[in-house]
C-alpha positions as CSV (number, residue, x, y, z in Angstrom):
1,X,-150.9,75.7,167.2
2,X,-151.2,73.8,170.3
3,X,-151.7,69.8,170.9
4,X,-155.2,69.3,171.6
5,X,-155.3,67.8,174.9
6,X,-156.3,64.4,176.2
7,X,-159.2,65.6,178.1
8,X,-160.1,67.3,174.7
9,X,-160.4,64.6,172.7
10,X,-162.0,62.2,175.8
11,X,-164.5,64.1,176.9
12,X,-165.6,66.2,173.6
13,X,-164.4,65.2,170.5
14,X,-164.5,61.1,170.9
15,X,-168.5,61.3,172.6
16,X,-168.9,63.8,169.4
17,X,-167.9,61.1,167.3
18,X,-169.7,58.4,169.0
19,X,-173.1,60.2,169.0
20,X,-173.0,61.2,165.7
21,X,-172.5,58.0,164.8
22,X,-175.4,56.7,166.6
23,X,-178.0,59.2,165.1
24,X,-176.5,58.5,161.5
25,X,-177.0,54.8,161.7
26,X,-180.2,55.5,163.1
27,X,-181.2,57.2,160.1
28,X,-180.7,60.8,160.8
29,X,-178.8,62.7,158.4
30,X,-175.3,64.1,158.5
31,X,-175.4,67.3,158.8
32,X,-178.6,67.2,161.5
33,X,-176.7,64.5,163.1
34,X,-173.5,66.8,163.5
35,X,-175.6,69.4,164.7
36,X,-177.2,67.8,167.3
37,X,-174.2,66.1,168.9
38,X,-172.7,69.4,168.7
39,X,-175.7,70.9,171.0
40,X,-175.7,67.9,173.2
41,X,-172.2,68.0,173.8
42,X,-172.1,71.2,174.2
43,X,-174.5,70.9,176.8
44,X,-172.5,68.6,178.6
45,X,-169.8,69.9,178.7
46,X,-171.3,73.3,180.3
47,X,-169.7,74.9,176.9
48,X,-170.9,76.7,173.6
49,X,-171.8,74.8,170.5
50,X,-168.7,77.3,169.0
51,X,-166.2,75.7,171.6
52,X,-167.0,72.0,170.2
53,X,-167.2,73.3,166.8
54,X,-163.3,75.0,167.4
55,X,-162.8,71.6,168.4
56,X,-163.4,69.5,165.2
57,X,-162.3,72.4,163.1
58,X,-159.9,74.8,163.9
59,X,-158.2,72.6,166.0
60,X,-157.9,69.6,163.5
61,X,-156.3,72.9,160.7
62,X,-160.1,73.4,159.0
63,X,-160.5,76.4,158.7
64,X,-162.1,78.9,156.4
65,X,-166.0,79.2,155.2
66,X,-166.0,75.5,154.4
67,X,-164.5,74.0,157.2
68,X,-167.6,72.1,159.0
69,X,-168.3,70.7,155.6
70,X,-164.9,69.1,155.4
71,X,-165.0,67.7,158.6
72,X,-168.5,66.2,157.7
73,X,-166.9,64.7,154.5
74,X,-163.8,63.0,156.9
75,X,-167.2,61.3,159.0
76,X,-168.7,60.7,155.7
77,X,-165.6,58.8,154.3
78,X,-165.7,57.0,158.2
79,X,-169.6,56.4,158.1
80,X,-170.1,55.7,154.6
81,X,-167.6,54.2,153.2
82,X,-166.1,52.1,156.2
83,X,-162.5,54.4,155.6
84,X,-161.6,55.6,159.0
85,X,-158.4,56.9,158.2
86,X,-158.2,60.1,157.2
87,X,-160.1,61.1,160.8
88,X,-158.0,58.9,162.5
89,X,-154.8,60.8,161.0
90,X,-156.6,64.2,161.1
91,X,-157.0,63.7,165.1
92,X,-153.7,62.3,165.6
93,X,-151.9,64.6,164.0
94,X,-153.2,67.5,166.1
95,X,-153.9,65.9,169.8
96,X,-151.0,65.7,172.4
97,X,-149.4,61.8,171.7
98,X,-150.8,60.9,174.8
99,X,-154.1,60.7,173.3
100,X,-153.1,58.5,170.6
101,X,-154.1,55.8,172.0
102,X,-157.6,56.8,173.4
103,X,-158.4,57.4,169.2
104,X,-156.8,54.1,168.0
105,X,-158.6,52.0,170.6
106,X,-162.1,54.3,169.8
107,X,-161.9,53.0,166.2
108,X,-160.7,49.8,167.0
109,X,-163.8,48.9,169.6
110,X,-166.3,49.2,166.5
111,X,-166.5,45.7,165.6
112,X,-166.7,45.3,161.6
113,X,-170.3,44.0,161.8
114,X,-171.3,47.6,163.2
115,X,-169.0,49.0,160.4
116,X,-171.7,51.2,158.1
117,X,-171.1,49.7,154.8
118,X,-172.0,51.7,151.8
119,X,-175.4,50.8,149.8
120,X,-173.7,49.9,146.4
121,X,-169.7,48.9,146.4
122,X,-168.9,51.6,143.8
123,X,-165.1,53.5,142.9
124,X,-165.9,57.6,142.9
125,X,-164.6,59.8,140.7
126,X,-164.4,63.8,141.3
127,X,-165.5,66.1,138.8
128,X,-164.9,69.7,138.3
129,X,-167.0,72.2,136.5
130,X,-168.3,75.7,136.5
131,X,-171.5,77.6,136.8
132,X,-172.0,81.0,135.8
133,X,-172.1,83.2,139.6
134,X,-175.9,83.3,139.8
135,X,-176.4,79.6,139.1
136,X,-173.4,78.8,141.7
137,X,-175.4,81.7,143.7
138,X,-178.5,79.3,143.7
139,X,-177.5,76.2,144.3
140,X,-175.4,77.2,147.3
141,X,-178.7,78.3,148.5
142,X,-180.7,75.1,147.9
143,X,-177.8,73.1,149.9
144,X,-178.3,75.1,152.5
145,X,-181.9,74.7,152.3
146,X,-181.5,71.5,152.5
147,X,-179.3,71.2,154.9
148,X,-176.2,69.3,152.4
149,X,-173.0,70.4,151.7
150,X,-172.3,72.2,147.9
151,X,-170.1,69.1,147.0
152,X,-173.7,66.6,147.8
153,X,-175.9,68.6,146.6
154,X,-174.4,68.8,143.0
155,X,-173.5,64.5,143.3
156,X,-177.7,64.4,144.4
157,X,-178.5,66.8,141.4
158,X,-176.7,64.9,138.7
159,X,-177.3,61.1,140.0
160,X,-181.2,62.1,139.8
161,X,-180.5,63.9,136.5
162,X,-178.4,60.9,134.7
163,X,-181.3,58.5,136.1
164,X,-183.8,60.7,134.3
165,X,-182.0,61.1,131.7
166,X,-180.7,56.9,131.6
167,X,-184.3,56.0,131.6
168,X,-185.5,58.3,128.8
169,X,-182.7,57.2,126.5
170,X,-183.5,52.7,127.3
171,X,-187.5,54.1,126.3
172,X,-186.1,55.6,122.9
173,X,-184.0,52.9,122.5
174,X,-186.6,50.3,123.8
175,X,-189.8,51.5,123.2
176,X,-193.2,49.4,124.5
């Protein structure tokens, strides 16, 4: 596949970064957030919403029915967890080199008090486990109700679960 070009990644992929991360530190989710730079850039850029979303999927080697959601977890690594590097890599590794240095000095301009930090300082583990089809079935479904990738959904589900279930275990343990 082709280099994306420098007027590529200046004029569409770089303002798509920057917007969203306007609207996510002004508290609008991800995924809406993506979704309405997306429209606005394609707007200004006289293109379809498909041409910007080639652009940060396709065109960074995402591809297949959950492609949007990785690039969202790449801006969630950048937005939430101050780690710009795996975008930074995933943009320079598919622009022409002469855009190299428009990325670097993008992610360099953010000074590290406008850095998003993440609420609690905590290490992540992944988990794997499996659902029978019609539970997977639903809860693919409520995700896309709610607008979340599969991956947050399930990390929502179960932190609000384990709470639950954390405080009804310190009342049998502790009771009034």
């Amino acid at each position: 596949m082709a280099r994306m070009r420098i007027e590529t990644i200046e004029r569409q992929l770089l303002p798509l970064l920057a917007l969203v991360r306007k609207k996510y530190l002004a508290g609008v989710g991800l995924h809406e957030a993506l979704r309405e730079a997306t429209q606005q850039i394609a707007d200004e850029n006289k293109t379809t919403q498909q041409n910007i979303t080639d652009g940060y999927t396709r065109r960074l080697n995402l591809t297949g029915d959950n492609a949007v959601d990785r690039f969202r977890e790449l801006l969630r690594l950048w937005l939430d967890a101050a780690v710009p590097g795996p975008l930074i890599t995933a943009l320079k590794s598919h622009a022409h080199e002469n855009a190299h240095n428009l990325i670097e000095a993008f992610f360099s301009q953010l000074p590290a008090s406008q850095v998003p930090q993440p609420l609690v300082a905590t290490a992540c583990e992944t988990m794997s486990f499996e659902l029978p089809q019609n539970e997977a079935r639903m809860l693919r479904a409520l995700a896309a109700n709610d607008g979340v990738s599969e991956g947050e959904f399930v990390g929502q589900a179960v932190r609000a679960a384990l709470a639950a279930k954390m405080k009804a275990v310190a009342h049998e343990l502790w009771p009034r």
